[in-house]
C-alpha positions in Angstrom: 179.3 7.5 82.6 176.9 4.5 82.2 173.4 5.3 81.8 170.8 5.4 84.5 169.6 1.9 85.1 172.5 0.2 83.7 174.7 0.1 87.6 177.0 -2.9 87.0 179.0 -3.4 84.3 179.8 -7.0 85.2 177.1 -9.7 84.2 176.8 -12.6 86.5 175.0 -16.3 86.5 171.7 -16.1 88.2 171.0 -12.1 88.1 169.0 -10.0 85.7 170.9 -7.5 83.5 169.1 -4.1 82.0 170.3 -2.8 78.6 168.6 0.7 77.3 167.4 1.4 73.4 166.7 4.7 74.3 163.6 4.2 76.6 163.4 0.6 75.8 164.3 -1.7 78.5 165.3 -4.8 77.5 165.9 -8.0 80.2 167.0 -11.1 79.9 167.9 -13.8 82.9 171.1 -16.3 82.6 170.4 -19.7 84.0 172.3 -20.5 86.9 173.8 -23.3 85.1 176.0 -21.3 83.3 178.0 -20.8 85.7 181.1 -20.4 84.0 179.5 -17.6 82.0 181.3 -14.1 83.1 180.8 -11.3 80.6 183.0 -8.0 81.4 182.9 -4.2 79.9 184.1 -1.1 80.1 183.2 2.2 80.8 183.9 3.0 76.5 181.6 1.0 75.3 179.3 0.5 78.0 176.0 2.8 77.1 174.8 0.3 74.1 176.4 -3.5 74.2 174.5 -5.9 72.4 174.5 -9.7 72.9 175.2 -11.5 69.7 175.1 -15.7 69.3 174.8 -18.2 66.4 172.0 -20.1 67.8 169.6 -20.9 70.3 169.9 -17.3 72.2 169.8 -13.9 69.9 169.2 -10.7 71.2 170.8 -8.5 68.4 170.6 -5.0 68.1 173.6 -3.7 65.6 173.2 -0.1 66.6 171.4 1.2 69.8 171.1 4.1 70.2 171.8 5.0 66.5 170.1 4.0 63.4 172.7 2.4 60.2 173.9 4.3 57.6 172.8 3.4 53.7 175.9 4.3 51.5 176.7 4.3 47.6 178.1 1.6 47.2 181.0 0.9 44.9 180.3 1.7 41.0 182.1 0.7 38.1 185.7 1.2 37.3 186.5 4.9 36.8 182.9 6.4 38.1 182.7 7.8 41.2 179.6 9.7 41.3 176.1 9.1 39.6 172.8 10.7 40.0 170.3 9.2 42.4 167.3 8.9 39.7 164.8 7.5 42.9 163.6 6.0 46.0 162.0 3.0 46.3 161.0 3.1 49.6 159.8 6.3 51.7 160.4 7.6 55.4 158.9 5.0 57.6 158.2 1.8 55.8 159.9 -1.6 56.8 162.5 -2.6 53.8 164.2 -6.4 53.7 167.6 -7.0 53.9 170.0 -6.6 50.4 166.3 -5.0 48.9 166.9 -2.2 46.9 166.2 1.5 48.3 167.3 3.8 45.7 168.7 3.6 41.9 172.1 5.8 41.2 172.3 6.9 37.1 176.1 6.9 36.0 177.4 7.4 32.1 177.9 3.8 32.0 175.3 2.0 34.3 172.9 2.5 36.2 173.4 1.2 40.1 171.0 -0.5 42.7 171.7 0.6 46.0 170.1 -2.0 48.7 170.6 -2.1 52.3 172.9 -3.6 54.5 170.1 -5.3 56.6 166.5 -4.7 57.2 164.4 -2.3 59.5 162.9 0.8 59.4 163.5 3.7 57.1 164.1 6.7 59.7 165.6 9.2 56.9 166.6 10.1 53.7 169.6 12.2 53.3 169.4 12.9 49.8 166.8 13.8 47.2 166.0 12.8 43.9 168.1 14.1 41.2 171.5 15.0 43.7 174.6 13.8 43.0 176.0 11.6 45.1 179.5 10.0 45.5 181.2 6.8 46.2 180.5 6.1 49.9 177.9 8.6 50.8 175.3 8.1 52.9 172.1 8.4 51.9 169.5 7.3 54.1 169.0 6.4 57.8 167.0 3.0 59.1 166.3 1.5 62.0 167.5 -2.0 62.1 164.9 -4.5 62.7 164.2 -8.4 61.8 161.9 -9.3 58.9 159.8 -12.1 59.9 161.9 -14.2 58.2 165.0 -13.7 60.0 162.9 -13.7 63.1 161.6 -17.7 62.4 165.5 -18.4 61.4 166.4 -16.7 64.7 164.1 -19.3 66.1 162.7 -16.5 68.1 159.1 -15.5 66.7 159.9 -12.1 68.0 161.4 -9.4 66.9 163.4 -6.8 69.2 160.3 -4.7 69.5 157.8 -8.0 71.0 160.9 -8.6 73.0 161.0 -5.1 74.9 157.5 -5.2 75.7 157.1 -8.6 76.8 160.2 -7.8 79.4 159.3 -4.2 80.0 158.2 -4.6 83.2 161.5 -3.7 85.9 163.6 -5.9 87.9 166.1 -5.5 90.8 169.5 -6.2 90.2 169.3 -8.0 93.2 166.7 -9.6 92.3 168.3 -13.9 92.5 164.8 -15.5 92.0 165.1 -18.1 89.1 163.3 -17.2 86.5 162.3 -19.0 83.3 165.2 -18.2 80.5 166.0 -19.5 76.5 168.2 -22.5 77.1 171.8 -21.2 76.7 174.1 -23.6 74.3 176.7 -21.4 73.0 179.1 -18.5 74.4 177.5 -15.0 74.4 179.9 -12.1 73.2 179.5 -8.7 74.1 180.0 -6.5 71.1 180.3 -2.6 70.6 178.3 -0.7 67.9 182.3 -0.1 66.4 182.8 -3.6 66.3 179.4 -4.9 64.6 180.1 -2.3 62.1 183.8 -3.6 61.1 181.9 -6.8 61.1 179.2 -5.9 58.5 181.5 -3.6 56.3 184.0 -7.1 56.2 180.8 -8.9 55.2 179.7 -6.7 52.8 183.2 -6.1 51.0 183.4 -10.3 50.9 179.8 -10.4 49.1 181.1 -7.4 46.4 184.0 -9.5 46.2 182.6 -12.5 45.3 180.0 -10.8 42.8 182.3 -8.8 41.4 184.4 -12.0 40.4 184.1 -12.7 36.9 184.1 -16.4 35.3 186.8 -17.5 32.9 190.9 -16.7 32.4 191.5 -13.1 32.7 195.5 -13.0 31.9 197.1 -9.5 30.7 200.0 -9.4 28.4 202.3 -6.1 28.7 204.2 -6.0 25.8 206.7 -2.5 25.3 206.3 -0.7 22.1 208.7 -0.8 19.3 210.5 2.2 18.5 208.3 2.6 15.2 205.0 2.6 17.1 206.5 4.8 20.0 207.1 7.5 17.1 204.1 6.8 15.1 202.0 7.5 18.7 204.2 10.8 19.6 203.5 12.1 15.5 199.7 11.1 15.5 198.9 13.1 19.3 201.2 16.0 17.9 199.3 16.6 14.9 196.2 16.5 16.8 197.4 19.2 18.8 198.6 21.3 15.7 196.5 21.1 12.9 192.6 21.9 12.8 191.3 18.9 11.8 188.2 18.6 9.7 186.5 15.6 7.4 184.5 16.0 4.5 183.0 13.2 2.7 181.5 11.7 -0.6 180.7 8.8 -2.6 181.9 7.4 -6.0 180.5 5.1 -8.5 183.0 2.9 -9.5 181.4 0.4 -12.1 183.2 2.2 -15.0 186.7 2.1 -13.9 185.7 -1.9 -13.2 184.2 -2.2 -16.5 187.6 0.0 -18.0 189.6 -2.4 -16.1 187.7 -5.7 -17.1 187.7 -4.4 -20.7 191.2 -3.5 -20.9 193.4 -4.9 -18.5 194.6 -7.9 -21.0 195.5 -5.0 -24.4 197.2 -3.2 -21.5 199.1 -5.4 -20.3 200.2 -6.8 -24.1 201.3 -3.2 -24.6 202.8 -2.0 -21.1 203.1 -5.6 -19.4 201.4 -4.3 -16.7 197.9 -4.4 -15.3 195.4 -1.6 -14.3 194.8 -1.4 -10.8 192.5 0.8 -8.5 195.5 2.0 -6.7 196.9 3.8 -9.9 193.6 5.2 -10.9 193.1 6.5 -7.6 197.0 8.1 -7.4 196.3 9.7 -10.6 192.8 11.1 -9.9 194.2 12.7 -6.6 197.3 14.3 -8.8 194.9 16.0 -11.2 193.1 17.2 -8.4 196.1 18.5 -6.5 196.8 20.6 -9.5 193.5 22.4 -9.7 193.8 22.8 -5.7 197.0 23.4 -4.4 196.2 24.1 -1.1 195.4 20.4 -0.4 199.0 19.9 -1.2 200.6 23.1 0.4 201.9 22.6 4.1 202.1 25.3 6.9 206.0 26.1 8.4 207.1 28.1 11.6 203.3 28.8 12.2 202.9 31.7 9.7 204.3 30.4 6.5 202.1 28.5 3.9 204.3 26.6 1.3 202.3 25.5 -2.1 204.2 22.9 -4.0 204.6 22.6 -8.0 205.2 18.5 -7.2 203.2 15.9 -5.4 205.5 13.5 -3.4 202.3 10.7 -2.3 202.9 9.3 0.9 201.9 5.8 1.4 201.2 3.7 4.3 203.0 0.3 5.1 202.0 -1.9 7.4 204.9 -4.3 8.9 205.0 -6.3 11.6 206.8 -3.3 13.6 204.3 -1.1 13.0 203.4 1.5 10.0 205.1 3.8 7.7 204.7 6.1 5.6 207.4 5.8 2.5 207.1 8.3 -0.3 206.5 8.3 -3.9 208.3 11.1 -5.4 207.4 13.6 -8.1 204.5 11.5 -9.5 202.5 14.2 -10.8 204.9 13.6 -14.0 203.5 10.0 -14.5 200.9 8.8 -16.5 198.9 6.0 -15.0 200.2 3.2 -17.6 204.2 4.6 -16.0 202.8 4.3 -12.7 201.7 0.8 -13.2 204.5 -0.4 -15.3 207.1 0.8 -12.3 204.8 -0.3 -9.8 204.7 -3.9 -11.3 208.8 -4.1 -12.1 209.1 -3.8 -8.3 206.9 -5.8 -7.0 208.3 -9.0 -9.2 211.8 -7.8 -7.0 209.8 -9.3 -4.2 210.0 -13.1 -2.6 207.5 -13.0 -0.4 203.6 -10.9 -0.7 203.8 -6.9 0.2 200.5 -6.9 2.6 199.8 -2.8 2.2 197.3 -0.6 2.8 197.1 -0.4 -0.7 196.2 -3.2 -3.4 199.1 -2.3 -5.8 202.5 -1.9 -4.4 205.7 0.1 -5.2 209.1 0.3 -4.6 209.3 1.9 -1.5 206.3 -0.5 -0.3 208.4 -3.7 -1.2 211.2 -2.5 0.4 209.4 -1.7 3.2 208.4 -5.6 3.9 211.4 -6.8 2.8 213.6 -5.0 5.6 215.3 -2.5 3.0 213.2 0.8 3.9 215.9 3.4 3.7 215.6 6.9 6.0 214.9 8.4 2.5 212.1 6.7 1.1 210.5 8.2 4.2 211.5 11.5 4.5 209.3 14.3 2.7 206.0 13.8 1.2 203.6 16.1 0.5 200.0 14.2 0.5 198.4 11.1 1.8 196.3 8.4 0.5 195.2 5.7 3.5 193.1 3.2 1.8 191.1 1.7 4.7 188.4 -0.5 2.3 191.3 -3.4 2.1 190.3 -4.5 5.9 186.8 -3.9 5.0 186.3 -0.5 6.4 183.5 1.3 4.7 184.3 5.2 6.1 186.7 6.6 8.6 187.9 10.0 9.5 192.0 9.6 8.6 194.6 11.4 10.6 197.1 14.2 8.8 200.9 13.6 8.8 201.9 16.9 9.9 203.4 18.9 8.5 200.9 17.8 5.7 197.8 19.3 5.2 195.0 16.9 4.0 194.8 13.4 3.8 192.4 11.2 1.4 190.9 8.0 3.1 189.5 5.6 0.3 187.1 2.7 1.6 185.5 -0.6 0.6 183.4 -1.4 -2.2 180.2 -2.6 -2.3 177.1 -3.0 -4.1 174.3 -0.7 -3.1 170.8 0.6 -4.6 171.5 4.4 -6.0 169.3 6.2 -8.2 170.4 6.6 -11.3 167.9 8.8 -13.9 164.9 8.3 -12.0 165.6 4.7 -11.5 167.1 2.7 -9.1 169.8 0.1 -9.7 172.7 -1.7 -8.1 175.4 0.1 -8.3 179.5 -0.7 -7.2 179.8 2.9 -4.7 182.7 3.6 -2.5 182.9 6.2 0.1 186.2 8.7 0.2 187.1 11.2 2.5 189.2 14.1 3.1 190.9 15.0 6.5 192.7 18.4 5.8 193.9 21.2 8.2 191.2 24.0 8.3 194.1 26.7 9.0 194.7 27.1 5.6 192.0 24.6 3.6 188.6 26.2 3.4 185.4 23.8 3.1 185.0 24.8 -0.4 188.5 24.0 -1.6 187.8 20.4 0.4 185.0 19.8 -1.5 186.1 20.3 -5.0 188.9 18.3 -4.1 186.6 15.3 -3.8 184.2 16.3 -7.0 187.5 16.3 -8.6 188.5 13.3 -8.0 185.1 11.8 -7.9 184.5 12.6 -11.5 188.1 11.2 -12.7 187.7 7.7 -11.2 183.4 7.4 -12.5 184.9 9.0 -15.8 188.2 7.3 -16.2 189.2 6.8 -20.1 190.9 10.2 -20.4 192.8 10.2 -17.1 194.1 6.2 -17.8 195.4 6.9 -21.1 196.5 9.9 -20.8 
């Protein structure tokens, strides 16, 4: 039905029209000149058109009847709620168009949530503190021109000055002339359904064009190589198996340097081989194996702990495929001079440089950069050494190779003030770690696992020449 006062739904050149904002009553007279001007509705649509034009004649009213919706807008990638922290405005004041009414805490960001156009705050649908979703409405307002968009309009009215300075009624019939804005452009009738498509298309080209980042933004997809599709699978399975835990500590290593500097050229005229940090640090983790088994024990079919009279050290190899882990057997029958004599036969086997995780490289490691990395050099192993301090890492938490149980991370060195008898001096420290499975490794076994080796490598004469 079309509301009282509104009797013909056909507008015509020369007669005055009557639209209702609930008991406004707006008029407005065509000039007879336009007489080609015929504007037709239905009965759908016909309780709240609006007249809408780009120039000289605007009478806009993008809801009547209804106030406009304020909703969350769109948040960053992967948030779809927030908490709306506050208001800025309050029921009944006049807020601008794109001002913001409220501010939305994420995880991430925090969000500004401004209005679609101005007018008058009518309601707030949410309070302070709520959580609120992508797309909710939040607040009701009133639509109405600032004074800005009023002197842009050309107007100096806003809808409000308009209503009362045409309040007073008119007959339909009524074909006196009457004095009119000039009409240069074609009116359209719009619905309320249609001036919303038309704002939410506005809107979404304005995020659009905000959201657009400067610069190239190209994506490569490359498929993993077999090696880093089963280093992936092993790493998330042994998250899901073992109870990881970390324990840390730091070393002095300015003796083992000095031992080194001191020694490396008598060494060498004896062995023909050089002392390295790699060997001390092999050897110190052996002892320390022996006095803790545990640490080199593994856990099988869930409720079985095996403890090992060997240590097979696995060592990590990075190649341009990815990483492995190839194994030095039985080296808990080496001394560190045998350890570096084999290590440095094998290396001189190699054409091109063996870039490790490791400063000193063995056989295993050679082979691995040189394509000849058998299935055997990497089956077994029964503890881990993952030197991250060659890329400059200073501490990490390493990841166990099941069915291992612990796995030492060694770090950079660098000079740093330390105390040292009630005086303070700069000293060479490094930081090691030790990730080990918590079903069967206790904290106190993890920690003297790391005093152990701690006092091996800051007292190293008897463990190098031994």
């Amino acid at each position: 039905m079309l509301p009282r006062g509104f009797s013909n739904p056909v507008l015509r050149p020369g007669r005055t029209s009557r639209f209702w904002r609930g008991t406004r009553l707006f008029h407005t007279r065509l000039w007879k000149s336009s007489k080609n001007l015929r504007l037709s509705t239905n009965s759908q649509w016909a309780e709240c058109p609006f007249f809408f034009s780009t120039r000289s004649f605007t009478l806009s009213c993008p809801r009547y009847g209804a106030d406009a919706i304020v909703r969350v807008p769109t948040m960053a990638e992967s948030i779809t709620e927030g908490t709306l922290t506050r208001f800025s405005k309050e029921v009944g004041e006049f807020i601008e168009r794109d001002e913001e009414l409220a501010t939305i805490e994420t995880d991430k960001i925090d969000v500004s949530v401004n209005t679609p156009h101005s007018g008058i705050i009518q309601q707030l649908l949410e309070a302070e503190g709520d959580t609120v979703t992508v797309d909710q409405a939040i607040a009701e307002l009133r639509p109405e021109e600032s004074p800005s968009e009023t002197e842009a309009n050309g107007t100096g009215q806003n809808s409000s000055e308009l209503a009362s300075n045409y309040s007073a009624p008119h007959s339909l019939d009524d074909s006196r002339p009457s004095a009119a804005p000039a009409i240069t452009e074609s009116l359209t009738l719009m619905t309320p359904e249609s001036h919303l498509k038309l704002n939410a298309k506005s809107n979404h080209s304005l995020l659009q064009q905000s959201q657009t980042p400067k610069g190239k933004r190209g994506e490569n997809r490359v498929k993993m190589t077999r090696i880093r599709q089963k280093t992936t699978q092993h790493l998330k399975e042994s998250q899901n198996t073992a109870a990881f835990l970390t324990t840390f500590n730091e070393v002095d290593m300015s003796k083992i340097i000095e031992f080194r500097k001191n020694n490396k050229d008598t060494v060498m005229e004896k062995h023909g081989v050089k002392p390295s940090f790699m060997g001390a640090m092999a050897k110190a983790s052996v002892l320390a194996l022996k006095e803790i088994p545990a640490v080199n024990g593994s856990v099988e079919n869930g409720d079985t702990i095996v403890y090992r009279d060997y240590v097979d050290l696995s060592v990590a190899a990075s190649i341009p495929k990815g990483l492995v882990t190839p194994v030095l057997r039985n080296i808990e029958s080496m001394s560190i001079v045998e350890i570096e004599k084999g290590i440095s036969e094998l290396v001189a086997k190699v054409k091109t440089p063996i870039h490790t995780i490791y400063e000193a490289r063995a056989n295993s490691l050679a082979k691995a950069r040189d394509g000849k990395l058998t299935m055997d050099d990497l089956i077994g192993g029964s503890f881990t050494i993952s030197n991250s301090g060659i890329w400059g890492s200073l501490f990490g938490t390493p990841i166990i190779n099941t069915p291992q149980t612990a796995v030492l991370g060694t770090y950079g060195i660098l000079d740093r003030p330390v105390a040292v008898n009630g005086q303070v001096e700069i000293r060479p420290m490094m930081y090691i770690a030790l990730t080990y499975d918590h079903r069967i490794i206790d904290g106190r076994e993890a920690v003297r696992f790391l005093n152990i080796v701690k006092d091996h490598l800051e007292q190293p004469e008897r463990m190098l020449l031994g």
